[in-house]
N, C-alpha and C positions, 0 to 999 in steps of 0.2 A: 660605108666606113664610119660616119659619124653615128647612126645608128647603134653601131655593134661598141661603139666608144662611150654612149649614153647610157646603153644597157648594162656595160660594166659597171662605171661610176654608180646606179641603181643600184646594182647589186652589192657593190662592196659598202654603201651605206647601209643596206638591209642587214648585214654581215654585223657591222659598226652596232649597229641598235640592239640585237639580238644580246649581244654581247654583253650589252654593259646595262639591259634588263636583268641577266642573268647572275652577274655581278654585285647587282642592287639585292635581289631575292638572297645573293651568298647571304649579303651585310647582314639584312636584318634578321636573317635565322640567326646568326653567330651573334649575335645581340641579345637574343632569348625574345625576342618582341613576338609577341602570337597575333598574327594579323587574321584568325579565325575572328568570324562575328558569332559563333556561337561559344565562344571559350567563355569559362564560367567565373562570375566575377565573385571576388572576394568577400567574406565575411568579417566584421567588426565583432571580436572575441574578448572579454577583459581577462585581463594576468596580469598576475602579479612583478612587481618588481624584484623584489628581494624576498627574503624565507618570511612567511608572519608566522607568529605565533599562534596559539588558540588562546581564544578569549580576544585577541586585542584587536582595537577599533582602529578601521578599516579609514583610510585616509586618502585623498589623489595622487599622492607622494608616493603609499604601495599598489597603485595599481595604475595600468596605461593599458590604452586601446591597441588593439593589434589586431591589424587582416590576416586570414587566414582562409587556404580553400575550404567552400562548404563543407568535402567528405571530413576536413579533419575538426570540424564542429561536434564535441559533446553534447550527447543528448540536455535540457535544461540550462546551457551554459548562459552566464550575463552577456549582454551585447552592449552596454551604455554604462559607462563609470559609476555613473549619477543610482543606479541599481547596487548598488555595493559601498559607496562612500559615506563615512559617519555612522556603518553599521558595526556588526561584531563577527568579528571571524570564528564559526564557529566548530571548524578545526584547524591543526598547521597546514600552512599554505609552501610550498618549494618556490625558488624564483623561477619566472617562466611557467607557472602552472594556469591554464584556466578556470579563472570560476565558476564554479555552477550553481544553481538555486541552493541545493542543500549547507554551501561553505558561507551562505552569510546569513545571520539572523540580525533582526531589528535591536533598540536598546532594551525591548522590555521583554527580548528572548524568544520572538515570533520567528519563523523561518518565513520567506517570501515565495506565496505559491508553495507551498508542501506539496511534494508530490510521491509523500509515501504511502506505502499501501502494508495494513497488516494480514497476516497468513498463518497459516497453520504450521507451524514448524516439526508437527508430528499428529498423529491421528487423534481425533476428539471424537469419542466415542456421544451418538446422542442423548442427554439428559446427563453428561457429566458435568461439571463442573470447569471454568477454563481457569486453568494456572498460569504465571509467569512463564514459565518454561516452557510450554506447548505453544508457545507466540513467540513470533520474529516479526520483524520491519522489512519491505524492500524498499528503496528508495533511488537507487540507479536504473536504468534500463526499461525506464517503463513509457510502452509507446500509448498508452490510453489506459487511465487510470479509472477501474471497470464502475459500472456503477454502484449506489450507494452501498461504496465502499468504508473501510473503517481506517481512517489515519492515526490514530492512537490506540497502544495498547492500554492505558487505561480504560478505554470506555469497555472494552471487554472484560478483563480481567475480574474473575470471579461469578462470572455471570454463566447461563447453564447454557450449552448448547440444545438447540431446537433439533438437530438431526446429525447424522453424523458427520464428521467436517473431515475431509482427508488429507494427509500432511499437501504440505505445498499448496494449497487451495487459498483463495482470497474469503478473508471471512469479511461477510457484507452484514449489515444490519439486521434484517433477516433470519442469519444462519443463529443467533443467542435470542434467549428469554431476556427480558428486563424487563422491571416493575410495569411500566404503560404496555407491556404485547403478553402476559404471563396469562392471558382469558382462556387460552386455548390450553392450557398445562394442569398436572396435577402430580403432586407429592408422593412418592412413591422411595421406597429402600433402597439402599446403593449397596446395601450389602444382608447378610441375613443378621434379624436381628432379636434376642433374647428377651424373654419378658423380663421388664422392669430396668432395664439395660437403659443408661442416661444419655442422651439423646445430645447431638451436634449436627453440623448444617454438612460434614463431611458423610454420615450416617443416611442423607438422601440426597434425591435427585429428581430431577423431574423427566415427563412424560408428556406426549402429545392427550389432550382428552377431548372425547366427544360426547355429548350428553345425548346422544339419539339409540335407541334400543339397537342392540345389533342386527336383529331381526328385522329393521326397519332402512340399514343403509343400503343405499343404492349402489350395484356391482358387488356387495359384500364388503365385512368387516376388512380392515387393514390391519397386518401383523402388528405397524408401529407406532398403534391408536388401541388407548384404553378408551373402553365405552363404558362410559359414567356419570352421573347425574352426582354432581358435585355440591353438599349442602353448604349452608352460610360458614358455618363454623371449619368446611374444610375452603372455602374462599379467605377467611381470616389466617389461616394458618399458610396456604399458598403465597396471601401476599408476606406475610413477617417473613418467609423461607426467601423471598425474590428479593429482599430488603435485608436487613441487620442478620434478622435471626435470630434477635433477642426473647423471643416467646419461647422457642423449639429450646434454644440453650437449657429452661426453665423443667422441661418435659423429661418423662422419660415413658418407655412403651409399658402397656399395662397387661400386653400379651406377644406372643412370639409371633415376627413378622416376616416372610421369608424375602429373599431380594427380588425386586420389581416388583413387588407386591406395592399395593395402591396406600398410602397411611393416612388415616381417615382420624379426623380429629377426638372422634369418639374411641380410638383405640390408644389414646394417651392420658398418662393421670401425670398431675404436676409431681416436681423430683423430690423423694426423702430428702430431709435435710439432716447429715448428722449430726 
């Protein structure tokens, strides 16, 4: 009998404990406490306090640290005040917005870590010329920023494309002529042109050039390779065309040249003057 009176009291404490384990697990779900050891710990994002303006300098007053879960981290975002303060904001900011690399520049107009990329924003025909227009910037969303890539549209602009560049394409250093890589290029018509007809840097274009006999390349010629033995005086006129283009200004052709034809120094005489 005492047995069966021990066994009870056992069990009604087993009962007792169950309970109010169970009780405990309510509390701290209804708490929001994540008792997971693999729950993902928080990130330090900076935001703004209040709206800022563009142009104005960036101070610890409009900006405070704030955790956030990793997924909702913007790609480039600042994580540390000290990355943003006494700089320049350099567009409007909303309260509550996260900063990213591109919304703060230094005082003397530098952005930190630039992480834009330029591209073709329509098709560059090879050996034309690049325009304003035919260039865009990305600067959001970029998970590896390709190699020697071009960050500014300046350093291209005006400069000739080496092959054809398709829109949307990242133009890399590579993809244009410029004065130091132009050895491999030659001067040629952008359009058909008349004798005696007064010469501008819109009037040509360049070409890939190889100075080996065609007869002489290995696998055979390439469609979008002139083979030609380029004299001094068409080196002199290469490089003014990859430069100012104050020589060619001065020109005009001394005989009719048709387009893509190759324009050979000897086939310009300096321009009437009226």
């Amino acid at each position: 009998m005492k047995s069966l009176t021990r066994l009870s009291q056992d069990l009604r404490l087993i009962l007792l404990f169950a309970s109010a384990t169970t009780l405990a697990a309510s509390f701290v779900h209804g708490c929001g406490v994540n008792t997971s050891r693999s729950a993902a710990q928080k990130v330090s994002v900076v935001c703004a306090t209040r709206d800022v303006r563009e142009s104005e300098t960036l101070s610890e007053a409009t900006l405070v640290s704030t955790q956030v879960d990793p997924d909702k981290v913007p790609k480039h975002a600042l994580t540390d005040i000290s990355q943003a303060s006494g700089r320049i904001c350099a567009r409007g900011l909303k309260k509550g917005q996260i900063l990213k690399e591109r919304d703060v520049i230094s005082q003397g107009g530098h952005s930190i870590t630039s992480p834009s990329v330029v591209y073709a924003a329509k098709d560059i025909p090879a050996g034309s010329r690049i325009t304003t227009d035919a260039l865009a910037v990305k600067e959001d969303d970029i998970d590896e920023v390709p190699e020697d890539s071009v960050s500014n549209v300046a350093n291209v602009i005006d400069h000739y494309a080496k092959s054809d560049i398709k829109k949307d394409q990242y133009i890399s250093r590579q993809s244009y002529w410029t004065y130091e890589n132009a050895g491999d290029a030659v001067v040629c018509a952008a359009r058909d042109l008349k004798k005696s007809s007064p010469l501008s840097k819109d009037d040509l274009c360049l070409k890939l050039c190889d100075p080996t006999p065609k007869e002489l390349v290995k696998g055979g010629p390439r469609k979008d390779v002139l083979y030609y033995q380029k004299t001094p005086e068409d080196e002199a006129l290469l490089a003014d065309f990859v430069k100012e283009g104050l020589a060619i200004s001065l020109k005009q052709t001394s005989l009719e040249i048709k387009k893509g034809q190759i324009v050979q120094a000897k086939d310009l005489t300096d321009k009437k003057l009226n």
